[in-house]
C-alpha positions in Angstrom: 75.1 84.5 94.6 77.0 81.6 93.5 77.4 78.3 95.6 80.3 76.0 95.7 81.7 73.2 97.3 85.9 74.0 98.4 87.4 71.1 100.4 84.3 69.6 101.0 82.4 72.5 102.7 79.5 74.4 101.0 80.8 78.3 100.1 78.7 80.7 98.7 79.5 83.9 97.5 78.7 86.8 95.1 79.3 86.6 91.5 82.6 87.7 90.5 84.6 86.2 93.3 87.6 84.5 92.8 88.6 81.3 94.1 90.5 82.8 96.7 88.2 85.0 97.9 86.1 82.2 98.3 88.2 79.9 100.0 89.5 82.9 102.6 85.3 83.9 103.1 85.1 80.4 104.2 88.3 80.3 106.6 90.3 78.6 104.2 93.7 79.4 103.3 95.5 78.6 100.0 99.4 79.4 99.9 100.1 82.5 97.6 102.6 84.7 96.8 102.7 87.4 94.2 98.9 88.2 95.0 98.1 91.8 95.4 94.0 92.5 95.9 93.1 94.8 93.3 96.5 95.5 92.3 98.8 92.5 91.5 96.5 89.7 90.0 98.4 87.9 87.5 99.2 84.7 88.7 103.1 85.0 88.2 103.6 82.5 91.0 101.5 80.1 90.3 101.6 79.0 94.3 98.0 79.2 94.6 97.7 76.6 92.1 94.0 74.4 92.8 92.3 71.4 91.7 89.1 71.4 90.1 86.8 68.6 89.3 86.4 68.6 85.6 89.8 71.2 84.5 92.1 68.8 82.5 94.9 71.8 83.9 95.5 73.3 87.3 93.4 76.5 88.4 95.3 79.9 90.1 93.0 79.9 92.5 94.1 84.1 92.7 92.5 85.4 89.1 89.7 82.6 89.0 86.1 83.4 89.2 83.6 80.7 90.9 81.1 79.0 89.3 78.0 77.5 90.2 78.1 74.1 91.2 82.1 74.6 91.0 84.3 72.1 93.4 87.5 73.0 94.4 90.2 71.3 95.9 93.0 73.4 97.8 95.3 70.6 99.0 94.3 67.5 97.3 97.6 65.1 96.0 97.6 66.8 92.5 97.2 70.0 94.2 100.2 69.6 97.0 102.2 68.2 94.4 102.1 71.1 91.9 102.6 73.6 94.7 105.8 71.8 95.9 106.8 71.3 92.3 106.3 75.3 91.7 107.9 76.6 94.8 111.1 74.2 94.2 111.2 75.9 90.7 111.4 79.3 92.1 113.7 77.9 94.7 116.1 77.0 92.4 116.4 80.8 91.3 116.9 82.5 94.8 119.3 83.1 97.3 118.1 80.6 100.3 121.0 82.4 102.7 118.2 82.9 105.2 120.4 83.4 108.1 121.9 86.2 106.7 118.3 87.5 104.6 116.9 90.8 106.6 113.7 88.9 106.3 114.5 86.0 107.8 111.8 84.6 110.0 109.0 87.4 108.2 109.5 86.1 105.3 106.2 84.7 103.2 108.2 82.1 100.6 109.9 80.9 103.6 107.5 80.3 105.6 105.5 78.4 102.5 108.4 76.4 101.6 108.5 75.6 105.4 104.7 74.8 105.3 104.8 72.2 102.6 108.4 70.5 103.8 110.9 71.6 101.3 114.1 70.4 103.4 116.3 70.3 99.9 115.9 71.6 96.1 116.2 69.2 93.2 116.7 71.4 90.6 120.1 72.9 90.0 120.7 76.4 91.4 120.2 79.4 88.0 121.0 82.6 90.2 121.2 85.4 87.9 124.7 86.5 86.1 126.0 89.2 84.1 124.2 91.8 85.8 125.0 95.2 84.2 126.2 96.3 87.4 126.9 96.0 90.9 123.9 98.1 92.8 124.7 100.5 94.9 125.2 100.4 98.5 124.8 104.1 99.3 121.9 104.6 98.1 119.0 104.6 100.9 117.0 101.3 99.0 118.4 98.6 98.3 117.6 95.7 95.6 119.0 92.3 95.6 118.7 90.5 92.3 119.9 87.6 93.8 116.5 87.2 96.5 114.3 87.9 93.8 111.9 85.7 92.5 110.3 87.9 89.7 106.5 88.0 91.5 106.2 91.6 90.1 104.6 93.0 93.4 107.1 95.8 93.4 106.1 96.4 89.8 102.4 96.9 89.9 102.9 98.5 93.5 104.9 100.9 92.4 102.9 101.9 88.5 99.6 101.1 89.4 99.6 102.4 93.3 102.7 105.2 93.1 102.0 106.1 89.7 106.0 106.4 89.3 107.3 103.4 87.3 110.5 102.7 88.7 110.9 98.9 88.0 109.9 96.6 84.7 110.7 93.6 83.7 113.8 92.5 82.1 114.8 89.3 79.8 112.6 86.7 79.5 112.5 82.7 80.2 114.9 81.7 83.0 116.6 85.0 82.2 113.9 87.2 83.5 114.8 89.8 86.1 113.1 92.7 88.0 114.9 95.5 87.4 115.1 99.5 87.2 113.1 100.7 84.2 114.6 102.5 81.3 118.2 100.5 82.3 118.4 103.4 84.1 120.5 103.4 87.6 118.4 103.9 91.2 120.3 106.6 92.4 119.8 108.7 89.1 116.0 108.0 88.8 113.2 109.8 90.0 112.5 107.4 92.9 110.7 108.9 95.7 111.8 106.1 98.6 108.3 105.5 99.6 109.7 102.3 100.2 106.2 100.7 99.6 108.2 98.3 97.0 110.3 96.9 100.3 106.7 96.5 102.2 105.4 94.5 99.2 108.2 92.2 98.8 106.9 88.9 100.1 111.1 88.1 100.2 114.2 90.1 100.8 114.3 91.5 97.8 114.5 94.7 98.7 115.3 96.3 101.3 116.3 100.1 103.1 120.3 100.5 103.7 121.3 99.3 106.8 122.4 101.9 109.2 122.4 100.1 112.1 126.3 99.1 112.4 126.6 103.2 111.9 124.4 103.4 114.8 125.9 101.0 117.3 129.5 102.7 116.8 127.9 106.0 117.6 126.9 104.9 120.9 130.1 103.4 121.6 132.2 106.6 120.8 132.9 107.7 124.6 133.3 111.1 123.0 130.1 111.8 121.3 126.5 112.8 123.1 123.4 110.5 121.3 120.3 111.8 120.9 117.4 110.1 119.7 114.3 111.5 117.8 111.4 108.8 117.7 108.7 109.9 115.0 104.5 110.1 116.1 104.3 106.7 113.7 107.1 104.7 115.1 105.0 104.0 118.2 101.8 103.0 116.4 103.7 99.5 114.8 107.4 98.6 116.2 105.4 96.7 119.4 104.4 94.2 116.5 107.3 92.4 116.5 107.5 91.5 119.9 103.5 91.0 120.0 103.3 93.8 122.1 99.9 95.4 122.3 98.8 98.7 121.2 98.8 99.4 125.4 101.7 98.1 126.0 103.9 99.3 123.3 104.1 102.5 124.8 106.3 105.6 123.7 107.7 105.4 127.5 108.7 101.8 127.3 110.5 102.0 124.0 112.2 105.0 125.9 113.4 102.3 128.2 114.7 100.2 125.4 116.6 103.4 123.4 118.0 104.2 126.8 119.4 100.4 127.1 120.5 101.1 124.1 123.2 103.4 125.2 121.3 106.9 124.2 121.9 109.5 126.2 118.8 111.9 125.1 115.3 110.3 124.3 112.8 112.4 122.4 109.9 112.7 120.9 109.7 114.4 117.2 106.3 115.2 118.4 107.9 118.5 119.6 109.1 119.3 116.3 105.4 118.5 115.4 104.0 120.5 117.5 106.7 123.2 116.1 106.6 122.7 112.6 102.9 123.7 112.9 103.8 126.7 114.2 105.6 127.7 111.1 103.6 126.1 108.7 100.7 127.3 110.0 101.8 130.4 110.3 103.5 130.5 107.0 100.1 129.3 105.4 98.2 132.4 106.6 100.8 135.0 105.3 100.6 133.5 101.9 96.9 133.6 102.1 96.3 136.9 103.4 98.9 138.3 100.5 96.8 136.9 97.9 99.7 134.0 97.0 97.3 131.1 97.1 95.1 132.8 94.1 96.3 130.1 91.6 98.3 127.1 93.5 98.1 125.8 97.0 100.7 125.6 99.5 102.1 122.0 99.9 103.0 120.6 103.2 106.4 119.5 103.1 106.7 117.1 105.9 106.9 114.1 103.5 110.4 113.9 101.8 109.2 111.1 99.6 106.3 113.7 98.4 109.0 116.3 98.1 111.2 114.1 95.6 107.9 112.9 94.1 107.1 116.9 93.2 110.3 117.8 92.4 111.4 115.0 89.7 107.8 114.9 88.3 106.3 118.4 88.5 109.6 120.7 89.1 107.5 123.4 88.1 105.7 123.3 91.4 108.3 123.3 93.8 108.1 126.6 95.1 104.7 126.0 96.1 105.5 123.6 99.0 106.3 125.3 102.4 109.3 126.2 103.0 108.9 124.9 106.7 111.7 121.9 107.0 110.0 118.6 108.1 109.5 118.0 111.7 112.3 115.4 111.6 115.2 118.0 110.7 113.6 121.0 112.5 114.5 118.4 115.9 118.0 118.3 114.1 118.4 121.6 114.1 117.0 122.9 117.3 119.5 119.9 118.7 122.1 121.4 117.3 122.1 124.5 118.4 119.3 125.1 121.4 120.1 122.5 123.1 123.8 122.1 122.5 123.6 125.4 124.0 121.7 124.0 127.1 124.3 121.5 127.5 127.1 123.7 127.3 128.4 121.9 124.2 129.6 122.1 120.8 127.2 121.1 118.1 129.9 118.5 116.5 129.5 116.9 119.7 126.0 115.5 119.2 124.8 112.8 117.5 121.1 113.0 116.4 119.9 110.1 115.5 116.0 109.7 114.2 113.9 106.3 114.0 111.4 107.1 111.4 108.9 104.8 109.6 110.2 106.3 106.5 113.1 105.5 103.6 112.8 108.6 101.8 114.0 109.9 105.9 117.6 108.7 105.2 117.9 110.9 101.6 116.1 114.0 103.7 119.1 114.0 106.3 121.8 114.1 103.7 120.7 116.8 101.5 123.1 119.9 101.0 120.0 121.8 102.3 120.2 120.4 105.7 123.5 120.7 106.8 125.2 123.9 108.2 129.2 124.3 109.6 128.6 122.0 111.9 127.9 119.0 109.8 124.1 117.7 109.2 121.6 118.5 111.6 120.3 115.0 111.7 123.4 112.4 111.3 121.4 109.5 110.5 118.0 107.6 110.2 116.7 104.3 111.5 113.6 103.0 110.4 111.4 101.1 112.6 112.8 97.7 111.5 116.0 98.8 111.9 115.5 99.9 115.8 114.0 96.5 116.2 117.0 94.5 115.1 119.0 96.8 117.2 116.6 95.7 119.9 117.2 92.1 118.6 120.5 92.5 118.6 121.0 93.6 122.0 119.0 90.3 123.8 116.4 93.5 125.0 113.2 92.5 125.5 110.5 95.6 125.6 107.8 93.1 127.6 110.0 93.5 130.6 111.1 97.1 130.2 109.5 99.0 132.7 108.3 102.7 131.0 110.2 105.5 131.1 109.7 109.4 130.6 111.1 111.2 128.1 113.8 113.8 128.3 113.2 117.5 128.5 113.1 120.1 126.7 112.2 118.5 123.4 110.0 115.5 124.9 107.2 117.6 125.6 104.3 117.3 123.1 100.7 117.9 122.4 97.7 116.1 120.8 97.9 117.8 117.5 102.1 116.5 116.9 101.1 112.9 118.1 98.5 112.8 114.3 101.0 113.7 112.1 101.8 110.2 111.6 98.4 109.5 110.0 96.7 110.9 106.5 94.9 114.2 107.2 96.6 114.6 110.8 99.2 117.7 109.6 96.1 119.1 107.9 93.9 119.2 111.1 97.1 120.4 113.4 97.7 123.5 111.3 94.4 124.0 111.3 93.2 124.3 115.2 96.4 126.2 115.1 95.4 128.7 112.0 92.1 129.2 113.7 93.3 130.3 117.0 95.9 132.3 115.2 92.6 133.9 113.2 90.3 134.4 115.9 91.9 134.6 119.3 90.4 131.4 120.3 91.0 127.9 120.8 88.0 125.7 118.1 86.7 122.9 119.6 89.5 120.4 118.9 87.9 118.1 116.5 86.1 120.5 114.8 88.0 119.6 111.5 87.9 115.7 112.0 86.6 115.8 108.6 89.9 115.6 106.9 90.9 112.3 108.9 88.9 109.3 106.9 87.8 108.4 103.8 89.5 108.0 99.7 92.9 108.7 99.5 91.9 111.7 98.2 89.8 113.8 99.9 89.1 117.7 100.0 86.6 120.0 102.8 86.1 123.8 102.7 85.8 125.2 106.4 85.0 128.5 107.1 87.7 130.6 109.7 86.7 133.9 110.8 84.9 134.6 107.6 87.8 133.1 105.7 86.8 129.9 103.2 89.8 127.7 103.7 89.4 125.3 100.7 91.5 121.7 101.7 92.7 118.6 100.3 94.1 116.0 101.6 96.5 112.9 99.5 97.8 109.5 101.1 99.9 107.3 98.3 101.7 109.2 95.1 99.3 108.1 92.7 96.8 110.2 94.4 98.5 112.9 94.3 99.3 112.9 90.4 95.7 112.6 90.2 95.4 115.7 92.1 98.1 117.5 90.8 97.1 117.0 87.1 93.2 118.1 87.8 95.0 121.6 89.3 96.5 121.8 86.3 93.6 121.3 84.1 91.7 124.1 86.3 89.2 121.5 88.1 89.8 122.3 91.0 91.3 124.9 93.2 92.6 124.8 96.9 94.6 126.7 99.3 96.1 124.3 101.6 97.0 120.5 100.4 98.3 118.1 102.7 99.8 115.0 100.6 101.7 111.9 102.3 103.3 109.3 100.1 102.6 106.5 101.5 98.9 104.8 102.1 97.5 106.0 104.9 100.0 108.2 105.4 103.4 107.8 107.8 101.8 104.7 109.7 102.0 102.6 106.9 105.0 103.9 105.4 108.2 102.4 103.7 110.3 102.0 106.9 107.3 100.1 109.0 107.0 96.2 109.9 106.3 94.6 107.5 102.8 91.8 106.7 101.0 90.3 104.3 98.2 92.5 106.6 99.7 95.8 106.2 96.9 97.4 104.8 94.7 96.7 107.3 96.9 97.6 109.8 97.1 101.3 108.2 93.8 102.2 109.7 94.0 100.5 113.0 97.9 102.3 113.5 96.1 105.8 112.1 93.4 105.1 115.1 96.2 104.6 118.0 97.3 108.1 116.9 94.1 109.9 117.1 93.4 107.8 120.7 96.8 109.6 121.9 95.5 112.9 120.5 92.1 112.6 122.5 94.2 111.2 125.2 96.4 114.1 125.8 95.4 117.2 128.0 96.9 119.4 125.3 95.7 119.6 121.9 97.0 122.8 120.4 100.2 122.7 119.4 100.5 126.7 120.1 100.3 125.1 124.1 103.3 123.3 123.5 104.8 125.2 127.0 108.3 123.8 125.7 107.9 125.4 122.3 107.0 128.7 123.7 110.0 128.7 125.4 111.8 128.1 122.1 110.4 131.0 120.9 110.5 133.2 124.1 114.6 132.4 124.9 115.9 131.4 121.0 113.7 132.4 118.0 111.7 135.0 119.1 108.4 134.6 116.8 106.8 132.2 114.1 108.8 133.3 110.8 111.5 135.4 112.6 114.7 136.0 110.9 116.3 133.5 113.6 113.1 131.0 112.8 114.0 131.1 109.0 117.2 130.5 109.3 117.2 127.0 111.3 113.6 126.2 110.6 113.1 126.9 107.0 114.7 125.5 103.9 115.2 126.4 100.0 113.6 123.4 98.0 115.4 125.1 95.2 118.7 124.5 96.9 118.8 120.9 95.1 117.9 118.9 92.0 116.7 115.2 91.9 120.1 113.2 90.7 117.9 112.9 87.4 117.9 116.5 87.0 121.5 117.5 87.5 
């Protein structure tokens, strides 16, 4: 152990701890910015800047080990001069239009430069010119050079975490920019959308296209019906903003809110959960009975950022994931024609609108693959931080909504579609499903709980009437090259792989609310979802009594011919743009 003295007060910690580690051990905090544990330690903002007695220099208090007998002082003059001096520098290379910044009011350098007084900037104003191009505004991410102040967390976050490489550094000096490797343009790379670059972004740097203008004039049109999907995730985080808690942000009282709103239809894509697992699950055990699994797995497909991922990396593979479309646009589709027909109406009439905590959501809806003669089956996609400026924008406050029941048919879920917002929770649905498929009998519900915690990679064999079902389950892309690459190499060999883009899986994905906490908040969001699973008087998603109606009046079985055609896709249907 090492003992030091930081502000005054006696800190003692284990040998290899940095400076700030100490300091937040001991309750005290020290401004930073570009710090990323474990991933981003470089000191490119030089924010967390600390006085030491006996240094001639200033200390980054972020890649600094202790020492014995070390004192430390986190706000002395020296110290809250250099800080100010630093963030004025960086200052005087962004965009301060923070009433017009996404981020405005969630925004780490603003509240810092709030925190230590900055009321004006006295250096001159070096926003960055001749750009090689004006980025696109189509494209579902969006960067603006303009907001960003070169800390490199989108970087490291995306190499070092994703394992995909996306941005690098460009220039240097003052001229330095963050920018799409290669000189390559966004929409032509092999970008998955994860959107974990906009959750690291201590600015508003990046960001997800803003659909939320599209939205509002959707509900407006007197001649179109809304209806509104709300993803198993969704409910686990948008109550942050409002300091809801995990009680009180309730799936009924953002019903309320949609319904303020103006939407017509609120529903849960828990149903399309609950149905997706019914082909999935299905599907899995026809390709392992027919001896299809003897050299490759079946990948879920519920993750469009995993489907991109596999298809612009390993295109080779792509007719291993399921053909089962995602829950999101299975909901699309059964809209579109089930319950257009229930209405009475035509399918151009509906508008189905989905608020997913996903990015890589807004590409899914738009592919050729997922539109028939009547125009997408999802129209568009609203992360959660786009529903809650919606909210925002509105005046609505959720505290004093009262809750609300879903709509029927398509409200109606179990248990098992409630976890597919968290790592492992697709895995254990299709597999209480499989089970009673296999052996006529419901397993005890959590008998495959295994797959739920633990690495982001993570594999269990079970045994299903007689059957070895080997499993693996992935949570964050650089995971999954890892696993995908040891498949290749022969070291291992599974049947079913569940793999989720994002850390932790769709609860702390690319479209969430955004903190400087959001990894911790992965595993408390994953637990809400497993709380609601225990919670719920159906477990199976093979109960779902609205999806057996489905089937009994529209699709007639799992894998029908009606089932295949507006439940199942052709992932060879399209190419990554940096494929065509």
């Amino acid at each position: 152990m090492v003992t030091l003295t930081i502000d005054n007060r006696p800190v003692q910690v284990p040998e290899g701890t940095t400076i700030l580690q100490a300091a937040q051990s001991a309750g005290i905090s020290i401004p930073h910015l570009c710090y990323l544990k474990d991933v981003n330690e470089i000191a490119a903002c030089r924010v967390c800047c600390v006085e030491v007695e006996g240094e001639r220099a200033m200390v980054t208090a972020c890649n600094s080990p202790v020492r014995e007998g070390m004192v430390v002082h986190t706000n002395s003059p020296r110290a809250r001069r250099t800080r100010r001096t630093n963030v004025e520098l960086i200052l005087s290379q962004h965009d301060c239009k923070c009433a017009t910044c996404v981020r405005s009011g969630n925004c780490q350098f603003q509240t810092i430069a709030n925190d230590l007084g900055i009321l004006s900037v006295p250096y001159e104003t070096q926003l960055p010119k001749g750009l090689r191009g004006a980025w696109t505004t189509t494209f579902p991410l969006y960067h603006d050079y303009n907001k960003c102040i070169k800390c490199m967390r989108c970087v490291q976050i995306c190499d070092k975490v994703q394992s995909l490489s996306i941005w690098d550094v460009a220039g240097t000096g003052g001229r330095t920019m963050v920018d799409v490797s290669n000189n390559r343009v966004i929409k032509d790379s092999d970008c998955a959308l994860c959107g974990q670059c906009i959750t690291h972004c201590p600015v508003g740097g990046l960001r997800e296209r803003d659909d939320t203008q599209k939205a509002f004039a959707a509900l407006a049109d007197p001649d179109k019906i809304t209806v509104v999907q709300v993803a198993p995730a969704v409910r686990t985080a948008w109550g942050e903003y409002f300091g809801l808690s995990r009680e009180e942000a309730t799936m009924e009282r953002m019903a309320a809110c949609l319904r303020r709103l103006g939407f017509d239809y609120v529903f849960d894509t828990n149903f399309s959960a609950d149905l997706t697992i019914m082909e999935e699950g299905n599907e899995f055990l026809h390709r392992l009975k027919s001896g299809g699994l003897t050299r490759w797995p079946m990948f879920t497909s519920c993750c469009p950022g995993w489907v991109r991922f596999l298809k612009g990396q390993y295109p080779e593979l792509t007719g291993q994931l399921s053909t089962s479309k995602s829950p999101q646009q299975m909901f699309g589709s059964v809209t579109k024609s089930w319950f257009a027909k229930k209405l009475g109406v035509e399918p151009e009439q509906i508008c189905c609108v989905s608020i997913m905590p996903c990015v890589a959501k807004k590409a899914e809806c738009e592919l050729p693959s997922m539109t028939t003669g009547h125009g997408p089956d999802v129209d568009m996609v609203l992360t959660t931080r786009e529903l809650v400026r919606m909210l925002r924008a509105d005046q609505i406050s959720p505290a004093s909504m009262p809750e609300e029941a879903l709509d029927s048919p398509l409200g109606t879920h179990t248990g098992a579609g409630a976890i597919f917002g968290a790592t492992g929770g697709v895995m254990e649905a299709a597999l209480r499903t499989a089970s009673y498929v296999l052996t006529g009998e419901n397993p005890d519900p959590d008998a495959f709980a295994a797959v739920r915690t633990g690495p982001g990679l993570r594999e269990v064999t079970y045994e299903i009437a007689d059957i070895p079902v080997r499993c693996a389950v992935v949570s964050g892309l650089g995971n999954a090259r890892q696993l995908i690459e040891q498949l290749k190499a022969g070291k291992v060999h599974y049947d079913f792989v569940e793999v989720m883009a994002c850390p932790g899986g769709c609860v702390g994905g690319g479209g969430q609310p955004i903190s400087v906490e959001d990894e911790e908040r992965y595993g408390v969001r994953g637990e809400r979802l497993y709380h609601l699973d225990k919670a719920n008087p159906m477990r199976f998603s093979h109960e779902n009594p609205d999806v057996q109606t489905l089937y009994e009046e529209f699709l007639g079985q799992p894998l029908s011919e009606k089932a295949e055609e507006l439940l199942h896709t052709d992932h060879m249907a399209w190419n990554m743009p940096s494929q065509a």
